[in-house]
Backbone bond lengths (Angstrom), bond angles and torsions (degrees), N, CA, C in turn:
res aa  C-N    CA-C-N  psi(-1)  N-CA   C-N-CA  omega(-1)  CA-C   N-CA-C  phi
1 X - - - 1.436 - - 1.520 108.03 -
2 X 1.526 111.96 131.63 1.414 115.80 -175.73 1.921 91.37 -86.65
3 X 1.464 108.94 -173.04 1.371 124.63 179.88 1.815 99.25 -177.25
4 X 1.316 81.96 122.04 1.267 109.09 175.51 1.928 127.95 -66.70
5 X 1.258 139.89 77.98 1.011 148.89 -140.48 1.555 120.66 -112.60
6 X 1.338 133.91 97.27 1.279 103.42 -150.41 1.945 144.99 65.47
7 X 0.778 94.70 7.53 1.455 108.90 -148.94 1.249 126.19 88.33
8 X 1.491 134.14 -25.29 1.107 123.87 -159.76 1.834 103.56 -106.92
9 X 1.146 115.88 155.87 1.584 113.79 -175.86 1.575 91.72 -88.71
10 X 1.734 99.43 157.50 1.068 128.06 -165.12 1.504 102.03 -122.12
11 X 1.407 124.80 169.02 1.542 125.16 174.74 1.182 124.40 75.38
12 X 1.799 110.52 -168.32 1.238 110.10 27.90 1.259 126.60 -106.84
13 X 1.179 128.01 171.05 1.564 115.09 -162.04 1.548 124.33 -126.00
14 X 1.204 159.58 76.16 1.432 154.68 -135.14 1.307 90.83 -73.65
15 X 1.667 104.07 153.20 1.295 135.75 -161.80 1.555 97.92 -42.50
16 X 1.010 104.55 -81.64 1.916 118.11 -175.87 1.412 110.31 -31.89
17 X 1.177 117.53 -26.02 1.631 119.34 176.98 1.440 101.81 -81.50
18 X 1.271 104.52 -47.18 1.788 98.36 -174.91 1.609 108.32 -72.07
19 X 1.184 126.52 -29.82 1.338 116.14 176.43 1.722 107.77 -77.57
20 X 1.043 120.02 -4.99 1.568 129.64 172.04 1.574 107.92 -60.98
21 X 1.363 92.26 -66.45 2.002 124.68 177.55 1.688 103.41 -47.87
22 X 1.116 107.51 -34.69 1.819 117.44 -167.59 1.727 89.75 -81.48
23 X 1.174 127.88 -73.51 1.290 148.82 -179.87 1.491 119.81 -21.30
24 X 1.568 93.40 -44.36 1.815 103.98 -166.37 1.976 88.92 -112.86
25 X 1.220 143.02 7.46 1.087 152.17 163.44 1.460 128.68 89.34
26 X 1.728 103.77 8.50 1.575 125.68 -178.41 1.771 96.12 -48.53
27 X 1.240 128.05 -79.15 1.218 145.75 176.47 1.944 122.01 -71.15
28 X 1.192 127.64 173.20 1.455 130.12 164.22 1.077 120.16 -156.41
29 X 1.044 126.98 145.13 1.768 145.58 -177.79 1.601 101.90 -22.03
30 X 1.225 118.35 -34.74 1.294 126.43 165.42 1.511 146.60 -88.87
31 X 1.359 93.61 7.59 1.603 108.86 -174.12 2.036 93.48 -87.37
32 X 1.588 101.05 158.41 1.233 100.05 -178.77 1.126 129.11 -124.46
33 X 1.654 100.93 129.69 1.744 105.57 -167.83 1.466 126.32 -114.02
34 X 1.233 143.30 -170.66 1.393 139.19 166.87 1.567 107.23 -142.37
35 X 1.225 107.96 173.62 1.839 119.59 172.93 1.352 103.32 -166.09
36 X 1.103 105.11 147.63 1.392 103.73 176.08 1.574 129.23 -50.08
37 X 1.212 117.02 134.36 1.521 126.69 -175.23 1.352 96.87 113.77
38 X 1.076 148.62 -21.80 1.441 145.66 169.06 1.528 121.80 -68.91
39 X 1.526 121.52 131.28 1.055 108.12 163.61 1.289 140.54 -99.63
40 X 1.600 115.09 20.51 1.253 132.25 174.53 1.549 126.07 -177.44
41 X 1.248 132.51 138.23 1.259 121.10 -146.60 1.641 120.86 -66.18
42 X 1.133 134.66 154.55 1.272 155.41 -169.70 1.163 112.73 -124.77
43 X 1.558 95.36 168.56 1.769 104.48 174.91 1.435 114.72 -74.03
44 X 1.191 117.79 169.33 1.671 115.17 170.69 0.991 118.84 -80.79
45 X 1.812 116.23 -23.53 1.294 105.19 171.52 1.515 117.17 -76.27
46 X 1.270 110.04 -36.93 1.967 108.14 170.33 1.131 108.10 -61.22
47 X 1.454 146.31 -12.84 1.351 137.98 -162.11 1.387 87.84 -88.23
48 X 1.546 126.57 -72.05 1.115 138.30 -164.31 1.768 98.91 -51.28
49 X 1.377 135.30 -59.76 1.279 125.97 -175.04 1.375 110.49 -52.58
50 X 0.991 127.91 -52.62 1.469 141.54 163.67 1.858 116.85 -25.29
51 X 1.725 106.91 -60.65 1.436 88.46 178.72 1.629 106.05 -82.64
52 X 1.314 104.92 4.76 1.921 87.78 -169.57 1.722 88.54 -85.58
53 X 0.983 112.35 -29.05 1.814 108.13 174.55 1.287 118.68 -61.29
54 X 1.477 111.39 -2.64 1.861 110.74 -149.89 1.833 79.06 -84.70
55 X 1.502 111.41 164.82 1.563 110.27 152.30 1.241 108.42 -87.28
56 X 1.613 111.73 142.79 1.584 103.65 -177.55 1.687 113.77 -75.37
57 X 1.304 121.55 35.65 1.151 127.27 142.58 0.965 129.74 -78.08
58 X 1.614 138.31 -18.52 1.295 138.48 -166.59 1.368 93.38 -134.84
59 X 1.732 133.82 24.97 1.261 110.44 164.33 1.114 125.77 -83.87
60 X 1.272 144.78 132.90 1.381 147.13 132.60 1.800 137.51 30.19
61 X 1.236 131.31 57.93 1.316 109.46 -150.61 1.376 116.52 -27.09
62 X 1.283 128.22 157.45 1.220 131.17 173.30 2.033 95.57 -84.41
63 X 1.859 84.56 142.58 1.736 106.78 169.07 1.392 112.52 -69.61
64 X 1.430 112.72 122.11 1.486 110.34 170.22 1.636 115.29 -138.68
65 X 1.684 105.41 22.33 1.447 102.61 154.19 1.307 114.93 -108.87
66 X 1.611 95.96 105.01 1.278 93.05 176.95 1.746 132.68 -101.15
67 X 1.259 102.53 34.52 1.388 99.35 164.30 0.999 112.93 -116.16
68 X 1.608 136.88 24.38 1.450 141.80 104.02 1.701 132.03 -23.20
69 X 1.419 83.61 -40.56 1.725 84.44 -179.66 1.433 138.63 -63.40
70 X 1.371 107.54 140.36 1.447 101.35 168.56 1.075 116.25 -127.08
71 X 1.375 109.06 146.13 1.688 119.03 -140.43 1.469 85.56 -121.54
72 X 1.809 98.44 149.12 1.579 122.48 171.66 1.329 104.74 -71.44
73 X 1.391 104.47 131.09 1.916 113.61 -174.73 1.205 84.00 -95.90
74 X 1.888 97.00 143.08 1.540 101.98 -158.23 1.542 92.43 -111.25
C-alpha cells in the first residue's frame, strides 16, 4: 500500500505498518493511500477495510524489497 505524504507517495507499506503509522500518529484515518486494484487514491482508512475484506485469494503479494522504499519523513 502506497500513502500519500506531503504530496509525495510513500512506500510501499503492508497493512500492519500502516496501522503502526496510524497508532503512534505519523498518518490519520484521513491521509491518502492506494494498493493495487484501485483506480484512484483513497483514504487509509478505506484502503485498510478494503484489503481486510479482500479473500486472501486475490491478495497482493506482500513487498519485501525494501530498499525500494520510500519512507514517511517523520
Amino acid at each position: 500500500m502506497l500513502i500519500r505524504n506531503g504530496g509525495k507517495a510513500a512506500g510501499p507499506y503492508t497493512p500492519a505498518e500502516v496501522r503502526a503509522y496510524l497508532a503512534a500518529g505519523h498518518l490519520t484515518p484521513e491521509t491518502p493511500a492506494w494498493t493495487e486494484g484501485l483506480i484512484d487514491w483513497s483514504t487509509t482508512d478505506a484502503v485498510l477495510k478494503s484489503l481486510e475484506e479482500r479473500p486472501a485469494s486475490i491478495h497482493p503479494p506482500e513487498f519485501t524489497d525494501v530498499s525500494k522504499r520510500v519512507l514517511i519523513p517523520e
